[in-house]
N, C-alpha and C positions, 0 to 999 in steps of 0.2 A: 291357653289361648290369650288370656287375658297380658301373662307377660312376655310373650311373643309380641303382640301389640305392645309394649312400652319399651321393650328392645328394638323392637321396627321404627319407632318414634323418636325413642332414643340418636338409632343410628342416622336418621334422615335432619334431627339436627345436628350433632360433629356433622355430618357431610356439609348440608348447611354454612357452617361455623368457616369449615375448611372452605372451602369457594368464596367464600367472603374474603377468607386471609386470600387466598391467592391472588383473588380480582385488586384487594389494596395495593399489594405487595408489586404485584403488576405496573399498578397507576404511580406509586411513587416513583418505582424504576423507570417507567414511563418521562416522568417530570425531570429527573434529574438528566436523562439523555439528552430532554428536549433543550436544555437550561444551556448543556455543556453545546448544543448543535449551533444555538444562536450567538452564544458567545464565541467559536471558534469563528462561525460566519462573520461575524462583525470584528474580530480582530484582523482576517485576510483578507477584510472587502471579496468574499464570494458571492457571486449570486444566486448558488443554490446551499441552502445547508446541508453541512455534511451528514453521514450515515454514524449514528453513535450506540456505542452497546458496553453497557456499565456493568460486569460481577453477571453473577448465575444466579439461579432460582437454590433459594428465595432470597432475592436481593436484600430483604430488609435484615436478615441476618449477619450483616457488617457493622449493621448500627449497634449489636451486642459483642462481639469479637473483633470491632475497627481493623477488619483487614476487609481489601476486595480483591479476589483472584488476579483482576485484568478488567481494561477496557481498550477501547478501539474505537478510531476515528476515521473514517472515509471518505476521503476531496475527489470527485471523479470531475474532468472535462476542466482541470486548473488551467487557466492562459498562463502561459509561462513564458517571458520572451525568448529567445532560442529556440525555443521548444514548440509552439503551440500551445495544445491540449495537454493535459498530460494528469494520472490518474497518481495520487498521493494520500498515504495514509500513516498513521500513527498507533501502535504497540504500548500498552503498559502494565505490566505486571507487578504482583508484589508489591500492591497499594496497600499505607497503614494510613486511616484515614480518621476524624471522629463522625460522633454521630451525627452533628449538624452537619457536615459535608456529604454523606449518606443521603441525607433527607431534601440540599440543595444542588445539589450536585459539580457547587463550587470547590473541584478539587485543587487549588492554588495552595500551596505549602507540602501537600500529603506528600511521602517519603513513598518513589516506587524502587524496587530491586532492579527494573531494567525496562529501560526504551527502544521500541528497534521502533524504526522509520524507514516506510520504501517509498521510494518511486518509480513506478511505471511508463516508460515511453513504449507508445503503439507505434504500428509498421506507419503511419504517417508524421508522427514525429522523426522514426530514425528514417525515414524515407527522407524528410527535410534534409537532414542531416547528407545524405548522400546524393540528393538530389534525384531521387527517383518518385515519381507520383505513384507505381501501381506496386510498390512495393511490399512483400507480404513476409511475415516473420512465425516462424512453428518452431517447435521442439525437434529435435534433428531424429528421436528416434521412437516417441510414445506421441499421436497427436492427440490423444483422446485426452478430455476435461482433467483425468485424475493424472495426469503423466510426469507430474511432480516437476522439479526445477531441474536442469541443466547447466554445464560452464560450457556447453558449445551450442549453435544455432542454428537453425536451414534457415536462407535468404532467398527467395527469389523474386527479380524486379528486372527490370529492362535498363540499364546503364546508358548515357548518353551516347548516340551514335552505334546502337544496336539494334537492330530492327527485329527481334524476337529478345523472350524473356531468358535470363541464364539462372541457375541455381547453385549455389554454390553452400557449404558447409564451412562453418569458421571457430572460429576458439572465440571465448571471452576468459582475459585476462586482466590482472588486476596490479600493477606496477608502480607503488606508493599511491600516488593521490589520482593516478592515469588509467584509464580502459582503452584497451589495444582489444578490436574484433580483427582477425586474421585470418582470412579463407585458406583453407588446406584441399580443399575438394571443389573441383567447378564443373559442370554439365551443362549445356547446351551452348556453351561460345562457339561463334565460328573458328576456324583453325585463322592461326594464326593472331587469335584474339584473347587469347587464354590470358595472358599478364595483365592487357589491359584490363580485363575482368574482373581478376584478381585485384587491381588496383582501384577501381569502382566501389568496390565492397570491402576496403580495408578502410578504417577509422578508429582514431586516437580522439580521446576525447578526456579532458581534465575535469573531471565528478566534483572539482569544489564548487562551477557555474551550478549545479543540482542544485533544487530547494530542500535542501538539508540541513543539519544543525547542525553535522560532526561528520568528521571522513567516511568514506564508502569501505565497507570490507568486505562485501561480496556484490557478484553482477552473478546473472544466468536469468535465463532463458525460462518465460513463466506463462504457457495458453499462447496468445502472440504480441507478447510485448516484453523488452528487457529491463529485467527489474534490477535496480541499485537497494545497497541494502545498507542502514547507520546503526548502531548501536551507543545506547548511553547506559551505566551500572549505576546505582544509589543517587538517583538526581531528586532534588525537591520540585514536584512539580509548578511549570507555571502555564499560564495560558497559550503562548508559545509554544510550548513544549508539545501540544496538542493541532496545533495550525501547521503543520512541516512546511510550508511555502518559503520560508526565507532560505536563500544563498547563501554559505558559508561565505564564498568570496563576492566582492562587489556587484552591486546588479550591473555596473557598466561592463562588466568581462562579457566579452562576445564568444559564443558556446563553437562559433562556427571558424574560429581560428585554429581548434583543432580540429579541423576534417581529416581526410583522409590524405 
């Protein structure tokens, strides 16, 4: 009985011991998310701070091995001009970091394997774009949460000078630095309005106006919004490199040159 009781005691401090590490491990992880949140904030003038999540449990095990899996950064509701709103976030994997960057979460120099960067436009951004206010954007063939991405679309919105809404199915394609949405399939035009419909919902659009760092190499179709998608290999990280809001080309390029 006796050492039953100093096993039971035993075990109830490691458990102890462990819940302590986690709860620190937690708060450090914690600190360095918040560090990198304020600092992206204040480099793209946002005014809400992004969404950030640094490495896995137990984070503090980077600061003995100077790697972290990956982290990610989330800009939702970015004023973009062309755009509106528009929802933006940042990829990075294959961080070699040291320990005081671990613990401050100032990762400016660390060496990552790979950046991807999306941008998301919702059915009221590309509705700007084509000039449709009720325009609604799905996955052409899975609508459910988990229905993964697509290179084609369903569109349906009410095109000017049509008194009911049409639907129509279209390609996204990716032609050097250019996105061509194409309708292949239309339903509900009236007769003899099938082209113009067809031409309502076609749009060309040149992805370097994007607040991207680097060319687009994929588009498709993600919940209801079309995501552009950058990749970077072996970049030394900078602050920037975490704010995806800058244009590759001039902010004076007007997005609406390429319409339809």
């Amino acid at each position: 009985m006796h050492i039953s009781r100093k096993l039971a005691g035993a075990g109830l401090g490691l458990a102890a011991v462990l819940g302590c590490g986690v709860l620190v491990d937690a708060a450090v992880a914690a600190r360095a998310e918040a560090a990198v949140a304020r600092a992206v904030a204040a480099e793209s003038n946002l005014e809400m701070e992004p969404r950030v999540s640094i490495g896995s449990v137990p984070y503090l095990l980077a600061a003995l091995t100077g790697e972290i899996s990956g982290m990610s950064v989330t800009a939702l509701d970015v004023d973009t001009p062309g755009f509106g709103l528009v929802n933006a976030s940042t990829q990075l994997s294959g961080l070699e970091v040291t320990r005081e960057q671990v613990f401050s979460g100032d990762l400016t120099g660390a060496a990552a394997e790979l950046s991807t960067q999306h941008v998301n436009l919702d059915a009221v951004a590309v509705g700007e774009q084509l000039g449709m206010k009720d325009l609604d954007i799905s996955h052409p063939y899975d609508i459910s949460p988990t229905g993964g991405a697509a290179a084609e679309v369903q569109l349906t919105g009410t095109p000017e000078g049509f008194a009911e809404p049409v639907t129509v199915l279209a390609t996204l394609r990716l032609d050097g630095s250019e996105m061509s949405m194409a309708p292949y399939r239309i339903t509900g035009a009236p007769e003899g309005q099938v082209e113009t419909a067809r031409r309502a919902f076609s749009w060309r659009l040149d992805t370097r106006v994007l607040p991207l760092d680097s060319r687009v190499e994929a588009v498709s179709v993600v919940g209801g919004s079309l995501r552009f998608e950058a990749q970077r290999r072996n970049i030394t990280v900078e602050l920037s490199d975490l704010a995806p809001l800058e244009s590759s080309e001039s902010s004076d390029f007007d997005a609406t040159d390429y319409g339809s």
